[in-house]
LUMTORKOL-903305 format. One line per 3 residues: number of its first residue (from 1); for each residue x, y, z of N, C-alpha, C. Coordinates in Angstrom, 3 decimals. Example, Ala and Ser with C-alpha at 12.3 -4.5 7.8 and 13.67 -1.06 7.14 Angstrom:
// LUMTORKOL-903305
1> 13.190,-5.690,7.800,12.300,-4.500,7.800,13.200,-3.300,7.800  12.850,-2.250,7.080,13.670,-1.060,7.140,12.900,0.030,7.870 .
This chain:
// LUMTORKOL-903305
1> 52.400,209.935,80.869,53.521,209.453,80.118,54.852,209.889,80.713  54.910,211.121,81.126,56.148,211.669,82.031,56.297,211.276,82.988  55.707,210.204,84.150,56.011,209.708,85.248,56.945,208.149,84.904 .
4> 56.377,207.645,83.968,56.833,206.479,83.281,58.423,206.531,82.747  58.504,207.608,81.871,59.739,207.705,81.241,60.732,208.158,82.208  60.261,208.535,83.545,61.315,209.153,84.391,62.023,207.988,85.303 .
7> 61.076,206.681,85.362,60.882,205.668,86.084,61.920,204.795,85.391  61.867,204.606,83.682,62.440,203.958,83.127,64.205,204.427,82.790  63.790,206.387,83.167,65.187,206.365,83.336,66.407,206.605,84.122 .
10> 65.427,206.380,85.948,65.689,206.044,87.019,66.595,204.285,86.710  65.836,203.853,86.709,65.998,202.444,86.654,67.333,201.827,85.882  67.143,202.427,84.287,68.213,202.593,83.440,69.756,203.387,83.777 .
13> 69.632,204.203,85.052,70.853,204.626,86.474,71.234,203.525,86.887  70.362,202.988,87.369,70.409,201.777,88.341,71.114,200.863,88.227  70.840,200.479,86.568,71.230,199.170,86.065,72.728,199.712,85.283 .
16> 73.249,200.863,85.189,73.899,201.543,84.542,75.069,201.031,85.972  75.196,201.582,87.141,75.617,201.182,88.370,75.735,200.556,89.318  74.425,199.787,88.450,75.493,198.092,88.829,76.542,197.571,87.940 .
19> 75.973,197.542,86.691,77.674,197.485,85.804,78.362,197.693,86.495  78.698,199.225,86.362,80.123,199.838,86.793,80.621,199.369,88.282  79.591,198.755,89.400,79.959,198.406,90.453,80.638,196.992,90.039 .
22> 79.879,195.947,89.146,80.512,194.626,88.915,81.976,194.974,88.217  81.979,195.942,87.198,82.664,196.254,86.855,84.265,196.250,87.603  84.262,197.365,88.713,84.928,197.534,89.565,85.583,196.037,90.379 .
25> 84.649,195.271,90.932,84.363,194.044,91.593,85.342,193.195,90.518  85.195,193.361,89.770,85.965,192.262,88.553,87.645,193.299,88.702  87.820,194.054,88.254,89.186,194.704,88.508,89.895,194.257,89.641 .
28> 89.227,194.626,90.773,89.419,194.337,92.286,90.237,193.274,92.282  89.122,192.162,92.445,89.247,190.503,92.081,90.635,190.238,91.119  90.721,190.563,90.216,91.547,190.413,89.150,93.136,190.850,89.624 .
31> 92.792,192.335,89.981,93.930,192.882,90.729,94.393,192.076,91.721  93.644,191.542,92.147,94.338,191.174,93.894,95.207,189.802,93.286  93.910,188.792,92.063,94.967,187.624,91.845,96.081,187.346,91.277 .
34> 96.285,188.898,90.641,97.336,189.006,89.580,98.418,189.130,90.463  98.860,190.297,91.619,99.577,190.403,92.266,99.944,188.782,93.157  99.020,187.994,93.426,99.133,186.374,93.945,100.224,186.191,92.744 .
37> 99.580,186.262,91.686,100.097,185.202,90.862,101.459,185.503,90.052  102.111,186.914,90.481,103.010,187.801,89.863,104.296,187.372,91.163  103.442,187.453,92.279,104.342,186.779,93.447,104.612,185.596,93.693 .
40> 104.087,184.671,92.890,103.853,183.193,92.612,104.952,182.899,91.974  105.021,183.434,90.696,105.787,183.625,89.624,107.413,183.719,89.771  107.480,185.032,91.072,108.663,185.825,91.122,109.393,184.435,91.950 .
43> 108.681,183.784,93.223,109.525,183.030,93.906,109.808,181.782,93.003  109.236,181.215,91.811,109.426,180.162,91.086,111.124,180.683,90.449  111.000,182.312,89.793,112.021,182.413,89.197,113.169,182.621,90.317 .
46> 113.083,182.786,91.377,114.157,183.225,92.118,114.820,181.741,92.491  113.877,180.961,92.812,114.348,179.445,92.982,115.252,179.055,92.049  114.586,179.425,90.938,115.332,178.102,89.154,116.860,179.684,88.987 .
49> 117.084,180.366,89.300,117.746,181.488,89.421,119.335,180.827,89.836  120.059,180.841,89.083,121.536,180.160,89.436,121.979,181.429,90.643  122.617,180.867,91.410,123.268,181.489,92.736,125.207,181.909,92.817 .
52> 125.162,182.791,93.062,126.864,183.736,93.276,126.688,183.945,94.536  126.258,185.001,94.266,126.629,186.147,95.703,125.084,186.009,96.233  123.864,185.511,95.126,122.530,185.660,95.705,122.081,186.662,95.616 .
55> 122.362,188.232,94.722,122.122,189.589,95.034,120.873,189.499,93.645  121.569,188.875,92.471,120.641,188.508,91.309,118.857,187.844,91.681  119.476,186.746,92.490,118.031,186.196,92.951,117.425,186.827,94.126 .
58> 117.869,187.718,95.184,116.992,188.794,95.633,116.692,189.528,95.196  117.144,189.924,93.864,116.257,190.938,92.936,115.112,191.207,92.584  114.644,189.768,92.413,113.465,189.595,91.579,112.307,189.804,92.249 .
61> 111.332,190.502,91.828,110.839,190.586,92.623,109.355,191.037,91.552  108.169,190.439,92.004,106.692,190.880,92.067,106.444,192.254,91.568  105.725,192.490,90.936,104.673,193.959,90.968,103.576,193.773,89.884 .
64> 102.268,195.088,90.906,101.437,195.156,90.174,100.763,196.331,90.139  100.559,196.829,88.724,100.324,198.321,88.301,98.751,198.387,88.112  97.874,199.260,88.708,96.738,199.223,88.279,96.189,200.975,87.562 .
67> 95.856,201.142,86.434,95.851,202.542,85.904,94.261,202.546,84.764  93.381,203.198,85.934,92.355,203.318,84.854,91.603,201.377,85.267  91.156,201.472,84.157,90.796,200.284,83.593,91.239,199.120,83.739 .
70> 92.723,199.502,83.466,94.133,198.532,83.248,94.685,198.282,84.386  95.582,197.105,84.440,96.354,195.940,85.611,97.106,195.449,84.656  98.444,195.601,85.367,99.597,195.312,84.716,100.083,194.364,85.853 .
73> 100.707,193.170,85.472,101.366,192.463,86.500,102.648,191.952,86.231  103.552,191.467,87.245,104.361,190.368,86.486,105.580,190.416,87.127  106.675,189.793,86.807,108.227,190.235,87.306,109.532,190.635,87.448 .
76> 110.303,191.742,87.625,111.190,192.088,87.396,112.785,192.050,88.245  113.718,192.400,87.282,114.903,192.426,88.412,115.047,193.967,87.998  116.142,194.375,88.592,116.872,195.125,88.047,118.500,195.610,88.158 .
79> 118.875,194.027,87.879,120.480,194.086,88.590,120.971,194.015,86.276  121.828,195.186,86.352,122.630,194.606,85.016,122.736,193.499,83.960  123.530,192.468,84.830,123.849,191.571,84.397,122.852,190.409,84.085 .
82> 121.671,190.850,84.337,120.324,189.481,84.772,120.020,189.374,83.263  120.000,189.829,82.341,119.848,188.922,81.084,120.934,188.487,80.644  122.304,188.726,80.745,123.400,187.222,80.478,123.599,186.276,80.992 .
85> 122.516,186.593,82.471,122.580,185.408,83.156,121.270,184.338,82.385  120.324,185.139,82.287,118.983,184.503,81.758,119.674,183.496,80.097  120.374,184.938,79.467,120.460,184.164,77.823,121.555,183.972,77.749 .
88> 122.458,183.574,78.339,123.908,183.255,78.474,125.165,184.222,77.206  125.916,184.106,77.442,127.109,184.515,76.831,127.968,184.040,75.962  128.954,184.817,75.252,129.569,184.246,73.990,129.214,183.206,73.079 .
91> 130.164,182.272,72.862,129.633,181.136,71.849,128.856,180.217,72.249  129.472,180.026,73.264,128.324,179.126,74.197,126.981,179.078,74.312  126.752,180.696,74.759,125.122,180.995,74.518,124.645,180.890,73.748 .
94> 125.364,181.448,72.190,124.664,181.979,70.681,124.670,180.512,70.170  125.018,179.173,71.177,124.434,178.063,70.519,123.182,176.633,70.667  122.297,177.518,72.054,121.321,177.209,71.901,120.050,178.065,71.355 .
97> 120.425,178.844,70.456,119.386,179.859,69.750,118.784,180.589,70.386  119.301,181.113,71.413,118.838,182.055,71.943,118.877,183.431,71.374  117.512,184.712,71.856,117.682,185.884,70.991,118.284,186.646,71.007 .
100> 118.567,186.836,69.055,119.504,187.916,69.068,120.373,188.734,70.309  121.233,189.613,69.919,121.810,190.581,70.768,120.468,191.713,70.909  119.943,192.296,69.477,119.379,193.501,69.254,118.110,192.874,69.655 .
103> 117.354,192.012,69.598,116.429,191.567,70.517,116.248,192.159,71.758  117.549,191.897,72.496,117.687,191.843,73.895,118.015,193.099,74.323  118.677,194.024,73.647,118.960,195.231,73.969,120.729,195.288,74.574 .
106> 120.949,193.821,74.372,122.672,193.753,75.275,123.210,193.479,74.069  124.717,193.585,74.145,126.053,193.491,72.991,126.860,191.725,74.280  126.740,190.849,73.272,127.145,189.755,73.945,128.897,189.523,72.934 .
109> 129.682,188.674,73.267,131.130,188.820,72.479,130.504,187.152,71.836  130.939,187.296,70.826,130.645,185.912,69.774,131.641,185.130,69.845  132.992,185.486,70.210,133.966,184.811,70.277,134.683,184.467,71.429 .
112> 135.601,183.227,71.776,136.058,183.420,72.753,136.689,184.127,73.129  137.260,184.538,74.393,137.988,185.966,75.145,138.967,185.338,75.957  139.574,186.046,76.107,141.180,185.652,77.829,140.634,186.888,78.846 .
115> 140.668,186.284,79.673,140.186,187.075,80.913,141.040,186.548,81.996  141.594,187.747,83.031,142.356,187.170,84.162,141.559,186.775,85.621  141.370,185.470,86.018,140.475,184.992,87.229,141.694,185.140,88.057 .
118> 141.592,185.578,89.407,142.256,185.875,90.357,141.947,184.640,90.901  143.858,184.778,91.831,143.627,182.594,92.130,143.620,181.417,90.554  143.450,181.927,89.923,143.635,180.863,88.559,144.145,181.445,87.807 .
121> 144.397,182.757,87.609,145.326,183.447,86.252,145.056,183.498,84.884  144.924,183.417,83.922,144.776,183.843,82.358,143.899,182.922,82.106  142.625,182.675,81.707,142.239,181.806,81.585,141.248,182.025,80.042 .
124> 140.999,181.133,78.593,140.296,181.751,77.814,139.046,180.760,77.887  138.048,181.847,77.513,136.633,181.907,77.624,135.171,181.914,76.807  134.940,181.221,77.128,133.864,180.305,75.861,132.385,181.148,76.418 .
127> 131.951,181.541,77.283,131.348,182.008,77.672,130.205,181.031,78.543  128.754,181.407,78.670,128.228,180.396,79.630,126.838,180.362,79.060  125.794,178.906,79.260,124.614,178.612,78.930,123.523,179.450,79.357 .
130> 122.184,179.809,78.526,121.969,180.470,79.037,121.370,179.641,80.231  120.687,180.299,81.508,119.968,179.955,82.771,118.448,179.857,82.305  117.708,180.778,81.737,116.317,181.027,81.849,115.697,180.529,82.807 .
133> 116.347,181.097,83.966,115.153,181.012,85.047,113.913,181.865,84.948  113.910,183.124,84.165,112.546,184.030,84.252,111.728,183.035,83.445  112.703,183.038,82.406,111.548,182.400,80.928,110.634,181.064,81.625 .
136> 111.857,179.954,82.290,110.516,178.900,82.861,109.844,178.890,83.919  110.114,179.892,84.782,109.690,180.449,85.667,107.681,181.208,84.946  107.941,181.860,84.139,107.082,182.747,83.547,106.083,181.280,83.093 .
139> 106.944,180.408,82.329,106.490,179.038,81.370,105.418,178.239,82.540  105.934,178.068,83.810,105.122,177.119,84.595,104.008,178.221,85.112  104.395,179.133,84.989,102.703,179.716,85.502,101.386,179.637,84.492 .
142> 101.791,179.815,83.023,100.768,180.233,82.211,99.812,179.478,82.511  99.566,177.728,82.607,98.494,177.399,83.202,97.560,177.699,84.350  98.509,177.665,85.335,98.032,178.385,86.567,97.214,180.040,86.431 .
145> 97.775,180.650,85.829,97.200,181.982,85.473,95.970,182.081,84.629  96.052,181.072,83.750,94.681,180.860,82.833,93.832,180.367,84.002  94.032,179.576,84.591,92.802,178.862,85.638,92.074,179.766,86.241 .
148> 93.658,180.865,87.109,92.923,181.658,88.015,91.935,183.158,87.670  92.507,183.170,86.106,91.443,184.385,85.720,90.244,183.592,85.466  89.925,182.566,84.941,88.515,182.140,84.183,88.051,182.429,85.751 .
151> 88.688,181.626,87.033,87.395,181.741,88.578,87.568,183.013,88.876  88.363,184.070,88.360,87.998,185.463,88.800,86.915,186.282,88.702  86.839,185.962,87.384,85.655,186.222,86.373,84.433,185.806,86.698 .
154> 84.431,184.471,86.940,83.452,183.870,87.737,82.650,183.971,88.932  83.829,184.695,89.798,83.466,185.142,91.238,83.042,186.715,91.070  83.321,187.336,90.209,83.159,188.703,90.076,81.374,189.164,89.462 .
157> 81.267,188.148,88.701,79.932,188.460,88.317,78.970,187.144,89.187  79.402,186.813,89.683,78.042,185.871,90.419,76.943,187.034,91.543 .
């Protein structure tokens, strides 16, 4: 009886480590398409990204966090001004319903302002629409991203 139960819990290792190997294999997989698809993402938003100086739309940029278990993906800037550019400003903005101030974490002016433009002089100010380049940027992937996890998944356990 003791050769048996040692056999069954040899085996029960076995099958224990292949899990954790598919396991792994699926992270991997997952990891690698997320970072595709986080970099996919970033050049869609840098494109739809209104242009100045261009420092806003080299910002943006890809990343992907893997911790444990977990994969974090997706895209960031980190220039200041990139959510008044995203949800626009003053009255202008606050009138295609875009979110809140305290939503957003920024203080936007509700009213119009006078501001001095150099070369044009005193000029008052309604503020500007928002852009949402992240938001449809983010919007045209979700299909794409659903596709590519279901064949991740797929390829990971075959």
């Amino acid at each position: 009886g003791g050769r048996r139960l040692e056999t069954q819990i040899e085996n029960l290792g076995a099958y224990a480590s292949a899990i954790e190997q598919s396991a792994n294999r699926l992270l991997n997989q997952l990891e690698r398409q997320m970072l595709q698809d986080a970099e996919d993402m970033a050049g869609r938003q840098r494109s739809k990204c209104p242009e100045d100086t261009g420092l806003l739309r080299e910002s943006i940029a890809a990343f992907c966090e893997r911790n444990g278990d977990s994969v974090t993906a997706g895209s960031r800037t980190n220039m200041q001004y990139a959510a008044y550019v995203e949800f626009g400003t003053g009255p202008v903005g606050d009138e295609k319903g875009t979110p809140r101030d305290s939503e957003l974490g920024i203080g936007r002016k509700h009213e119009p302002w006078t501001a001095y433009i150099p070369g044009y002089g005193f000029r008052r100010l309604k503020g500007r629409l928002p852009a949402l380049f992240m938001y449809n940027g983010m919007q045209e992937m979700q299909p794409v991203i659903a596709e590519h996890y279901g064949t991740a998944i797929q390829e990971a356990i075959k």
